[in-house]
Residue, then its C-alpha position, 0 to 999 in steps of 0.5 A: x386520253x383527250x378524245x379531240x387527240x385521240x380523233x388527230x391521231x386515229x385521222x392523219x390527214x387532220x395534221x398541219x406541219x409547222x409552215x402551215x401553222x406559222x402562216x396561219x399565225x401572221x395571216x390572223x395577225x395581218x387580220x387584226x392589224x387590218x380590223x384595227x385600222x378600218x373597222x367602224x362598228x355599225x350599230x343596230x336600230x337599238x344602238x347595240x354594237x353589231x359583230x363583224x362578219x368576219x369575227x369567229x367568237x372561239x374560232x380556234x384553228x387548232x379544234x379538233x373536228x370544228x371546221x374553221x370558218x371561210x373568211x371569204x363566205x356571206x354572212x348567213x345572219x338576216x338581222x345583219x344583212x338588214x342592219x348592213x343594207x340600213x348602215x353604213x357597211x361593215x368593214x371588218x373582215x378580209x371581205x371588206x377589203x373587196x367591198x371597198x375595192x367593188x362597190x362605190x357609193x351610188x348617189x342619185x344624178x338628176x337627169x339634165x341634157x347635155x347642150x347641143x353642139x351649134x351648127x355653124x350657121x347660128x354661130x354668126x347672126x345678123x339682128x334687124x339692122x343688118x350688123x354681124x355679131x359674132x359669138x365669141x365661143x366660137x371658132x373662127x372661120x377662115x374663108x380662102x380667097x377664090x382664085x379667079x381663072x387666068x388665061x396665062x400659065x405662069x412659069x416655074x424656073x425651079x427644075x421639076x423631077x416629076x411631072x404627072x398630068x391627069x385627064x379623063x381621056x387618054x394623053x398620047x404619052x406611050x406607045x408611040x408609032x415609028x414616024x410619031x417618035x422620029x418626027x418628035x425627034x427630028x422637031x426637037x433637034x432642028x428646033x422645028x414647030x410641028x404645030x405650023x409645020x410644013x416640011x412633011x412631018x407628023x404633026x399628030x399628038x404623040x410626036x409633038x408629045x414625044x418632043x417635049x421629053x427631050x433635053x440636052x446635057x454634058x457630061x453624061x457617064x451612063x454609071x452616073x447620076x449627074x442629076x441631082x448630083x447627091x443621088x444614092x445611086x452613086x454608090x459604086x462609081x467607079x474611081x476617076x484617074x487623073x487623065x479622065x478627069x483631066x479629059x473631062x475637065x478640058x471638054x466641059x470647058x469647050x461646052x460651058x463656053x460655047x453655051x455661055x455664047x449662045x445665050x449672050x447671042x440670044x439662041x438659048x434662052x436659058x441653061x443651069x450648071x448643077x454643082x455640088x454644092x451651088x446651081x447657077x441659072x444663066x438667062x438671056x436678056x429679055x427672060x424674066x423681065x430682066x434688059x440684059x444677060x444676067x445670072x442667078x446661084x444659089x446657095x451661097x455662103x460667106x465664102x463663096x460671096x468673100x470670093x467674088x468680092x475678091x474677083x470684083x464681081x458685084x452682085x445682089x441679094x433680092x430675097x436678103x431684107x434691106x436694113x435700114x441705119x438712122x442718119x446724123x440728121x436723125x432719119x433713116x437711110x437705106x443701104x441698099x443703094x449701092x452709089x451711096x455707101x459704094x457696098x451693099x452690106x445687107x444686099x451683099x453687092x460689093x465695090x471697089x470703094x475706098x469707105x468699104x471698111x467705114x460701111x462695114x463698121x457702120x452697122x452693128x448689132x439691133x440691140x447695140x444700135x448704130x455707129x457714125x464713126x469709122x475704125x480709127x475714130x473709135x480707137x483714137x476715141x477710146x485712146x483718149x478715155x484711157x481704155x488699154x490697147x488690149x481692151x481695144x482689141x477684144x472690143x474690135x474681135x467682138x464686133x468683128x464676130x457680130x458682123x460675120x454672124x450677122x452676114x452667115x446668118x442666111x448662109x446655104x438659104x432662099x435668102x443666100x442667092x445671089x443675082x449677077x447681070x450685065x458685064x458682071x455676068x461675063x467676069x461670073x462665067x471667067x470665074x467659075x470656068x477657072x475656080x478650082x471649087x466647081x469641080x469637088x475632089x472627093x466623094x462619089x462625083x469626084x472628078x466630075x465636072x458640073x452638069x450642063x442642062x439646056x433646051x437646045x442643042x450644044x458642043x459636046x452636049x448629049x440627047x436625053x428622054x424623060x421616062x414615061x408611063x401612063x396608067x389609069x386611076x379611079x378617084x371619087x368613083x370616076x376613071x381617069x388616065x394619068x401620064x407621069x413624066x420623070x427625070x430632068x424636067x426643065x422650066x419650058x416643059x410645062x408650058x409647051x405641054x398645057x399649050x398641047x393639052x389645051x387643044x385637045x382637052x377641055x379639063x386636065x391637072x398636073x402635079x409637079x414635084x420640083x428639086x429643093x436645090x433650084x426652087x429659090x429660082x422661083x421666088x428670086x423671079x417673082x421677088x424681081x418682077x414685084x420689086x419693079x419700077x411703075x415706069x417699067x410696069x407701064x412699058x412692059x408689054x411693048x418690052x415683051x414683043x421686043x424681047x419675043x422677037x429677040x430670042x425668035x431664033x432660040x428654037x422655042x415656039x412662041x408661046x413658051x417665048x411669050x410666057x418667059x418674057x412676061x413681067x406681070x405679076x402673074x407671070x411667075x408663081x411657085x406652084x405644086x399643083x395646076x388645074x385647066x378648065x376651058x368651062x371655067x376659061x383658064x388656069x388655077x394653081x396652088 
């Protein structure tokens, strides 16, 4: 018997199952097939081929006691390793593999510095003759205009609810005493300034404090949010039946129509009647520049303004961009006078003029261009060239549609609000104290007529406080005292509390955060203001005297009179934060 057989058989654990076998097979052919594709035999200094490290000449896996070679293990040979660190490395063998994988070719890098960044100072430099060359590798610099202080704080009209005032000294906000609370109150309700007082009254701080947190509403339904009136809070009201909402439809009437009077009488300088969907701003003549009693809504749509057109309501739209058409003479002519053309398409005021129709017409798409002829011309006009009545038709539908995108397009926007004044503003209250709309019908204020917000007091109207807390903050090291205000913060808060902390405090900021729906308010005052005449610039400030004294019995003190009144332009300005300095000597805002 073979002696390598005769040493298998006497030693059992040298035996190898079929799996084993066939697994070595297709392993030493993946092997073969691996050194064909990669192998470049490296030659010694002699030009002999030198046997890869993973070649085992006569290397049977089937010998008997021979001991097969780890493929993964160094080569011992010395001459080779000189050859492999002189050559190129072999790459034959399952060893090569992860030499490819692990080493990387290492090449020499000469050393050179990285250039520094520049400092902002050399990016702009001036040569001998004084003339700015600017390096073009550089990023510009943007330098923000310094606002300079102003003695007047403007006036927000957009409805805040949240006020936060912050200051290094504590503001008398809570824990007011019995007499600070109900002086507060009694100043409030009887329209009494504590500030010049003498009717034996607390006039300290907190009491004057605590008469800026008050305001009065209708309706109020204590299960209710009424403002805003899309607050989550709403979502287990209880279901109104008919005789409460008539109840409550017949009340807000009576307190809508006494408020309206009061500011046509100029004992209330303002009030807003919050809808669902719109707001409406009532002020008196004299607020905001304006010479009579006027209205501002907003949002509006197509609809809405579809529906005073039919009511005979004219009205504008200041934020909405004038457009201009070109005339037969060639040159422009704008449509946002309203006794030419007798319609304000682009402005949205309407009249009871014959050529509505022609107007409308008129206009017609930027890249069409413009039309003189009216309806009829066109179609006589494409009647004579022969055009079919039904192509007449598709052409009247399509320019029909253009003119309605073209009028939603700002549609529930800034640019949407709408400015009612004088005897408008009277046919504006008939109908929304009529229109069916103002109320909604389903939803979580189903049946709930819209809320009446107002400084002063009126029928029906019930007397609400601003929630308060005070707390202290640390900012850049340093404690400071903070007193948040939340709730229904009207527009003439903000004045009559830095009129307050200007007496007692030498620095103090407020942060404001005002409701999206009232906050084209704002931008609608300052547009009006800004789009004033000279003429009415140069006798503004004899105006304003006259318009203080005329709302002199509306229960505000003089100073938030006088800030209302105010037609400058910095009289108005949408603003999110303030900062008071008496060093500096005055307000700065953004």
């Amino acid at each position: 018997m073979d002696p390598n057989t005769s040493g298998m058989l006497s030693n059992p654990g040298q035996w190898k199952r079929p799996d084993e076998i066939l697994r070595l097979q297709r392993l030493k052919q993946k092997q073969k097939a691996l050194q064909a594709r990669i192998q470049r035999p490296s030659l010694g200094s002699g030009g002999t081929t030198v046997a890869s490290a993973g070649s085992v000449p006569g290397g049977d896996p089937f010998a008997g006691n021979q001991k097969r070679k780890n493929p993964f293990s160094k080569n011992e040979d010395n001459g080779a390793k000189k050859l492999k660190q002189v050559n190129e490395p072999d790459l034959g063998g399952d060893e090569s593999i992860f030499e490819l994988l692990s080493k990387t070719t290492a090449k020499e890098v000469p050393n050179i510095e990285a250039p520094l960044a520049k400092p902002l100072e050399t990016r702009f430099r001036i040569d001998q003759q004084q003339q700015l060359f600017v390096d073009p590798t550089a990023a510009p610099v943007v330098q923000e205009p310094v606002q300079i202080p102003c003695k007047h704080l403007p006036i927000h009209w957009s409805i805040k609810s949240r006020l936060r005032l912050v200051c290094k000294t504590a503001i008398p906000g809570n824990n007011l005493r019995t007499n600070q609370e109900a002086s507060g109150l009694t100043s409030f309700v009887r329209c009494i300034n504590l500030k010049d007082s003498s009717a034996g009254l607390d006039i300290s701080p907190g009491a004057r404090f605590y008469q800026s947190t008050l305001y009065w509403q209708h309706p109020h339904l204590p299960w209710l949010t009424l403002f805003p009136r899309n607050s989550k809070n709403n979502h287990a009201a209880v279901v109104l039946g008919e005789p409460e909402r008539a109840v409550l439809a017949k009340e807000w009437a009576v307190s809508f129509r006494n408020l309206f009077q009061l500011v046509r009488a100029r004992q209330c300088p303002y009030f807003y009647v919050c809808a669902n969907s719109f707001t409406v701003l009532f002020r008196a003549a004299g607020t905001g520049g304006r010479v009579e009693t006027h209205a501002l809504l907003t949002p509006t749509s197509r609809g809405m303004r579809a529906a005073l057109k039919q009511e005979d309501i004219e009205f504008t739209m200041p934020m909405k961009k004038t457009a201009q058409v070109q005339d037969a003479g060639g040159g422009k002519q704008d449509l946002n006078r309203s006794g030419e053309s007798g319609i304000s398409v682009n402005n949205g005021s309407f009249s009871n003029s014959s050529e509505e129709q022609s107007t409308n017409t008129q206009l017609c798409d930027e890249d069409a261009g413009s039309e003189d002829d009216d309806d009829m011309e066109e179609e006589k006009w494409l009647e004579s060239l022969g055009v079919e009545a039904e192509e007449i038709k598709k052409i009247n539908y399509n320019q029909a549609k253009k003119v309605q995108h073209r009028e939603c397009d700002d549609d529930y926007s800034d640019q949407s609000t709408v400015l009612i004044e004088g005897v408008e503003c009277q046919a504006f209250f008939n109908f929304l104290l009529n229109a069916k709309s103002t109320t909604t019908k389903v939803g979580r204020l189903a049946g709930v007529p819209p809320t009446l917000l107002a400084p002063v007091s009126f029928v029906g109207a019930t007397l609400r406080t601003l929630t308060t807390r005070s707390s202290k903050i640390r900012m850049e090291g340093q404690d400071y005292h903070s007193t948040e205000l939340q709730g229904v913060i009207l527009p003439h808060v903000m004045p009559y509390l830095c009129g307050l902390l200007t007496e007692m405090k030498d620095n103090f900021s407020a942060t404001m955060v005002s409701v999206q729906n009232t906050a084209a308010f704002c931008k609608v005052s300052q547009k009006l203001i800004d789009d004033a005449d000279k003429e009415n610039e140069a006798t503004a400030s004899g105006d304003q005297v006259l318009w203080k004294e005329n709302l002199s019995d509306s229960g505000l003190s003089e100073l938030i009179l006088e800030t209302m009144c105010r037609a400058s332009k910095d009289s108005v300005h949408d603003m999110e934060r303030m900062v008071y300095s008496k060093e500096a000597g005055g307000y700065t805002w953004s």
